[in-house]
C-alpha positions in Angstrom: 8.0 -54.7 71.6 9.8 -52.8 68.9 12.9 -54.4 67.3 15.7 -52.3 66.0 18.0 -53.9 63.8 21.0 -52.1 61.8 20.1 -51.3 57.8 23.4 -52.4 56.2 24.9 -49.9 53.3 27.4 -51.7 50.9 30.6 -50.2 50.5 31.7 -48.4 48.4 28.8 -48.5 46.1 27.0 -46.7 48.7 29.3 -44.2 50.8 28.2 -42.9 54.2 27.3 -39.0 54.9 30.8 -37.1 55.8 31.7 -36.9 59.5 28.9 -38.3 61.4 29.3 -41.2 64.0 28.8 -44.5 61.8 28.8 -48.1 62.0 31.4 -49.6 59.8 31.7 -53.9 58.9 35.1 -54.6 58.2 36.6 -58.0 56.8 40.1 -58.4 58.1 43.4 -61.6 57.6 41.7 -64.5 57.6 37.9 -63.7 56.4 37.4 -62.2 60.2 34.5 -59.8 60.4 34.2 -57.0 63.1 32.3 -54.1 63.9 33.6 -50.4 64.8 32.3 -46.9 65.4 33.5 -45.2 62.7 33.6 -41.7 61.0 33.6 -41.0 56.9 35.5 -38.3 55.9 35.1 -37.1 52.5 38.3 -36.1 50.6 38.0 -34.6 47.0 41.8 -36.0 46.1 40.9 -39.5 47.3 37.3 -39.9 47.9 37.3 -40.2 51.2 38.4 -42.1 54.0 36.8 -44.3 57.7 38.4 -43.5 60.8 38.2 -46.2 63.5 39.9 -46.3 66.6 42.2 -49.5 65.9 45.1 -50.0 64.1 45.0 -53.0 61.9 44.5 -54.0 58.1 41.2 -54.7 57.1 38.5 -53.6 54.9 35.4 -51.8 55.1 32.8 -53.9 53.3 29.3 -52.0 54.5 28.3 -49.3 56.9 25.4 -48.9 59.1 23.7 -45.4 60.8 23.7 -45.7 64.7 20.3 -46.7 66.0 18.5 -44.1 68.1 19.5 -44.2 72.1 17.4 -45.7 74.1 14.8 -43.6 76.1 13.0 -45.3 79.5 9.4 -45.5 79.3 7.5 -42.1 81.0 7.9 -42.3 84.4 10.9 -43.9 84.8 13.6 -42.1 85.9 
């Protein structure tokens, strides 16, 4: 059986490639931890930017690539 697990990138010292679908850690009030989808968008004034589709205060703290989708085994439909 092949295990796929999430490579963690810390953020910012390593930022994710601009505008593809993403992982993102946050830490939030209270030392809470969640995962999002997420989206970095590069901006030359600022550096750049995650979009996530909540609105709340937190911090991104690490990112992640999305694993590949799974595929059924030949044969299987």
């Amino acid at each position: 059986m092949r295990k796929t697990e999430a490579v963690w990138h810390k953020f910012p010292e390593e930022t994710p490639p601009d505008g593809i679908p993403i992982l993102v850690t946050w830490k939030g009030e209270n030392d809470s931890f969640e995962v999002t989808p997420g989206v970095w968008k590069f901006d030359k004034f600022t550096g750049g930017m995650f979009s996530h589709p909540y609105d709340w205060v937190a911090t991104p703290i690490a990112w992640a690539e999305l694993p590949e989708p799974y595929k059924p085994e030949e044969g299987i439909k």
